[in-house]
N, C-alpha and C positions, 0 to 999 in steps of 0.2 A: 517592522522588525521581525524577524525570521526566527529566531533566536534569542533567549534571558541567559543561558549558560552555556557553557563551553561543551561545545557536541564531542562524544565519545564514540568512536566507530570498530566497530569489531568483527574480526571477521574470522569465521571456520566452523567448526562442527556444531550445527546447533543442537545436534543431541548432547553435546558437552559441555555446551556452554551457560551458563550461569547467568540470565537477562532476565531477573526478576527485576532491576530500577529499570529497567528501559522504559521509557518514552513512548516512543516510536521501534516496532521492529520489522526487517523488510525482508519480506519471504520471497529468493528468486530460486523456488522449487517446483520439482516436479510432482506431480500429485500424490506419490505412493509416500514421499516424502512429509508433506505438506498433511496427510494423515497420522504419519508418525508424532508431530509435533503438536497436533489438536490439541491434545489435550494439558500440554505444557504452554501453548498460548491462553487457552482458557482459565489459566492458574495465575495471569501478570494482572496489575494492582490495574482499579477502576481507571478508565481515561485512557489508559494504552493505547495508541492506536497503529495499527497490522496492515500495510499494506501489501498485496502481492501482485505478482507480476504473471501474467496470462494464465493462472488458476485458482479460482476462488478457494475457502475455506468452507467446504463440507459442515452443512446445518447451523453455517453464521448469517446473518443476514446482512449485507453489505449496507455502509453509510450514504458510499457513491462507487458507480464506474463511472470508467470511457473506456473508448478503445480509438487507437492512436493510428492514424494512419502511417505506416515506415515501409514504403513501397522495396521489395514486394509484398509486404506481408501487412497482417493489422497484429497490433498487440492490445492485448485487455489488461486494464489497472483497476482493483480493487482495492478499499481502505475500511476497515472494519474498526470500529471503536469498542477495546473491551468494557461492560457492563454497564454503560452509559445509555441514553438515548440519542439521537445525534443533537452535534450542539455544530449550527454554522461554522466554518473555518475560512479560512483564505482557501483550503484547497477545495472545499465541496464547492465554493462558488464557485472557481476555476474551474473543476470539473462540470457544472451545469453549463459553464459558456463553453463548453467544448461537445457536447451533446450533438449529435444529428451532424459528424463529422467536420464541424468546423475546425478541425487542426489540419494547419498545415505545418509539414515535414519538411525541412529542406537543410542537405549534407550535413546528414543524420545527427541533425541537433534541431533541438524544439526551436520554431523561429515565432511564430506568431501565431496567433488565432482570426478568424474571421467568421 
C-alpha cells in the first residue's frame, strides 16, 4: 500500500508556498535555490521526508541515494528524513538494490532493476 490518504500535489513557488503538513516534499531545484529554502525545510514537522533531484541539501545528511542511469546523462536522488533517524522504507530498500548501478533505463521510464 503506497498510500493511507488522499495525496495533495502542489505545485509553484516554494518561497510562497505554505507546506508545513506535507508529508513528503520534492525539491527539483537548483542549488542557489535549494539554499534559499534550507532553512524553511528544516522548520517541517518530524518525519518529513525531502527528496531532491541531482542536488543534495547543504549540511543534511542524506537517508539514501542513487543515481539513475538515463543515457546520456546520470541523475542523483536523494531523500533526507526531517529530525528522525532513519527508519527502513519501501524506498531505502529500493534504493539499496539499485546500488553499484543496477538500474536499468529503458524509453525513459523506470523498467526494472538487475
Amino acid at each position: 500500500r503506497f498510500c493511507r490518504s488522499p495525496v495533495k500535489l502542489i505545485q509553484g513557488n516554494i518561497l510562497d508556498i505554505d507546506f508545513n503538513d506535507a508529508d513528503v516534499v520534492f525539491c527539483y531545484l537548483m542549488p542557489e535555490l535549494l539554499a534559499k529554502v534550507n532553512g524553511k525545510l528544516r522548520k517541517l514537522k518530524p518525519g518529513t521526508r525531502i527528496i531532491s533531484h541531482q542536488f543534495g541539501l547543504v549540511g543534511w545528511q542524506p537517508i539514501w541515494e542513487m543515481v539513475v542511469a538515463a543515457p546520456p546523462y546520470e541523475k542523483k536522488i536523494s531523500a533526507y528524513r526531517v529530525g528522525l533517524p532513519l527508519i527502513p522504507t519501501a524506498m531505502s530498500i529500493l534504493a539499496e538494490n539499485h546500488a553499484a548501478n543496477r538500474v536499468r533505463w529503458h524509453d525513459n521510464k523506470y523498467s526494472s532493476f538487475y
